[in-house]
C-alpha positions as CSV (number, residue, x, y, z in Angstrom):
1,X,-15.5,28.9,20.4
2,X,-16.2,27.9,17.2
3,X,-14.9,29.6,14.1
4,X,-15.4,29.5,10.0
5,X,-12.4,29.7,8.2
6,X,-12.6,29.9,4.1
7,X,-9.6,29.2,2.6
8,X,-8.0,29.8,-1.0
9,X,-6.0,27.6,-1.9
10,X,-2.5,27.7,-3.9
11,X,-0.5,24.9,-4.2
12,X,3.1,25.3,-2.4
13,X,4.3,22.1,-0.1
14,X,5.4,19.3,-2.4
15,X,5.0,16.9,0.9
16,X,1.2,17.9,1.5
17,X,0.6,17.1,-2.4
18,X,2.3,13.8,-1.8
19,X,-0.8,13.3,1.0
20,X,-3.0,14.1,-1.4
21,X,-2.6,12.0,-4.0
22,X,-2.1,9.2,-1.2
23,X,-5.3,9.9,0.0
24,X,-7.2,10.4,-3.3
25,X,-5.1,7.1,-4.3
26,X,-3.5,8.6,-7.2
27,X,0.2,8.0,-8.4
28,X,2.8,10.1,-6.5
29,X,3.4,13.5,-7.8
30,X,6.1,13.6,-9.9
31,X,8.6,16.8,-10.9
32,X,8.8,17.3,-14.4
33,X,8.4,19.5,-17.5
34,X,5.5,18.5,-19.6
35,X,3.7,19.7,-22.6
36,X,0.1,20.0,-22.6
37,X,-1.9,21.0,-25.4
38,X,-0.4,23.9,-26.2
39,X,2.3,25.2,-23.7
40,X,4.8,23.6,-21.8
41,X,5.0,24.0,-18.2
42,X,7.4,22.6,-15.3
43,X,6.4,21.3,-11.8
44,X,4.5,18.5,-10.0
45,X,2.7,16.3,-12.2
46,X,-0.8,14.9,-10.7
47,X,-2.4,12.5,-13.3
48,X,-6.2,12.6,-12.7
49,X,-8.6,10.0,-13.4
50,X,-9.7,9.9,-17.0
51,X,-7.9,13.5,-17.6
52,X,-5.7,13.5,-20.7
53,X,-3.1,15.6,-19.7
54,X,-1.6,15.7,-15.7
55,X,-2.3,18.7,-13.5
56,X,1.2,20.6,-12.9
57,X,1.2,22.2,-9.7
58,X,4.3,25.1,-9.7
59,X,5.1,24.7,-5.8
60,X,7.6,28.1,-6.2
61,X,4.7,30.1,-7.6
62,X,1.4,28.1,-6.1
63,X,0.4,28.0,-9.3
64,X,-1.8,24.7,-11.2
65,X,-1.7,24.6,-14.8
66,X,-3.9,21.7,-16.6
67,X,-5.7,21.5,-19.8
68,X,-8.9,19.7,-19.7
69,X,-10.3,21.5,-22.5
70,X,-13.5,22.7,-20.8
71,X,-14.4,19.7,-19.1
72,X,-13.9,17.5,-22.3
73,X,-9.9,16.6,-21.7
74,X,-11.2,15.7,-17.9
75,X,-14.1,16.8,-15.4
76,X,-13.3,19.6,-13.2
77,X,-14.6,17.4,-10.2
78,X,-11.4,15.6,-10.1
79,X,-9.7,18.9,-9.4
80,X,-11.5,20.5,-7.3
81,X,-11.2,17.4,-5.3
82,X,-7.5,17.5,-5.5
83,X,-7.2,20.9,-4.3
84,X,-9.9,19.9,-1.6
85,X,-7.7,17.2,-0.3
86,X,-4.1,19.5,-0.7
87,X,-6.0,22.1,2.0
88,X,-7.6,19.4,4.3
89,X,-4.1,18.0,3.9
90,X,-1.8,21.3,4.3
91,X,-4.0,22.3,7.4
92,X,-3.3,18.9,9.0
93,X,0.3,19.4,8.8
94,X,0.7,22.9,9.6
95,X,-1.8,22.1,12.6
96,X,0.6,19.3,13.7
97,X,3.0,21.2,13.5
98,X,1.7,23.7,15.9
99,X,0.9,21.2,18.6
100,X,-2.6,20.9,17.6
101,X,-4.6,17.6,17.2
102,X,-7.6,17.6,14.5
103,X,-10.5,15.4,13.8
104,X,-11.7,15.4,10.4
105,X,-15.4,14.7,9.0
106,X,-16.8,14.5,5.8
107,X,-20.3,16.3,5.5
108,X,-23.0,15.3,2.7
109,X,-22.4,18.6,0.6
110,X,-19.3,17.3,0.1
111,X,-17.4,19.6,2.4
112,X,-14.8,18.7,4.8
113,X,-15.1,19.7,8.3
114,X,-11.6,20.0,10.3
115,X,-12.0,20.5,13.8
116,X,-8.7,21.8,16.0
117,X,-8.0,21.2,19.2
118,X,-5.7,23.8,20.1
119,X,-2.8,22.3,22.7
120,X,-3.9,19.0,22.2
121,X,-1.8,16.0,21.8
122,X,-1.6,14.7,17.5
C-alpha cells in the first residue's frame, strides 16, 4: 500500500544536519553565535553557496534563522534545498532506526521520492 506523507520540516538532530551538508557538499555545520545583519543568534552554522551570511539552525527550538535580504544576500533555492536534504536525511535515519530499509529517487520536479520497506534489512 502506498502512502503520501507531506512533511514540515524543523530543524532538530544536529547528526541529520551533519548528512546534509555532506550530501549537498557543504562545510560541516558548526555551533556558534553569529551576528547577521541585524540580530545575533546562536546555533548550527550552514554557509550556503554565495549567501552572505550562514543559515543558523537552533536544534533546541527547530528554528532556522538566516538573512538573505530577500533573495539579494543569497537565493532561497539554496535553502529550500538544505531543508529538502535535512528531511530526506532525518527520515533515513529515523527509518533505520526502526528497522526499515529505504530506496531513494530523485524525480524531475525536483522532489525526492523515499520509498520504505517496512521490516526490511538497511
Amino acid at each position: 500500500m502506498s502512502h503520501i506523507v507531506t512533511i514540515t520540516t524543523e530543524i532538530r538532530d544536529p547528526v541529520a544536519l551533519r548528512a546534509s551538508c555532506r550530501r549537498l557538499e557543504l562545510d560541516e555545520p558548526m555551533h556558534q553565535t553569529v551576528k547577521l545583519f541585524s540580530a545575533e543568534v546562536t546555533g548550527y552554522c550552514v554557509q550556503l553557496p554565495r549567501w552572505r551570511y550562514p543559515v543558523v539552525c537552533d536544534t533546541t527550538a527547530g528554528m532556522v534563522h538566516f538573512d538573505n535580504y530577500e533573495g539579494n544576500w543569497g537565493e532561497q533555492s539554496q535553502l529550500d534545498r538544505l531543508i529538502q536534504r535535512y528531511a530526506v536525511e532525518k527520515s533515513v535515519l529515523e527509518a533505520h532506526k526502526q528497522g526499515h530499509s529505504v530506496t531513494e529517487q530523485s524525480l524531475a520536479d525536483g522532489s525526492i521520492r523515499l520509498t520504505v520497506l517496512v521490516g526490511g534489512a538497511s
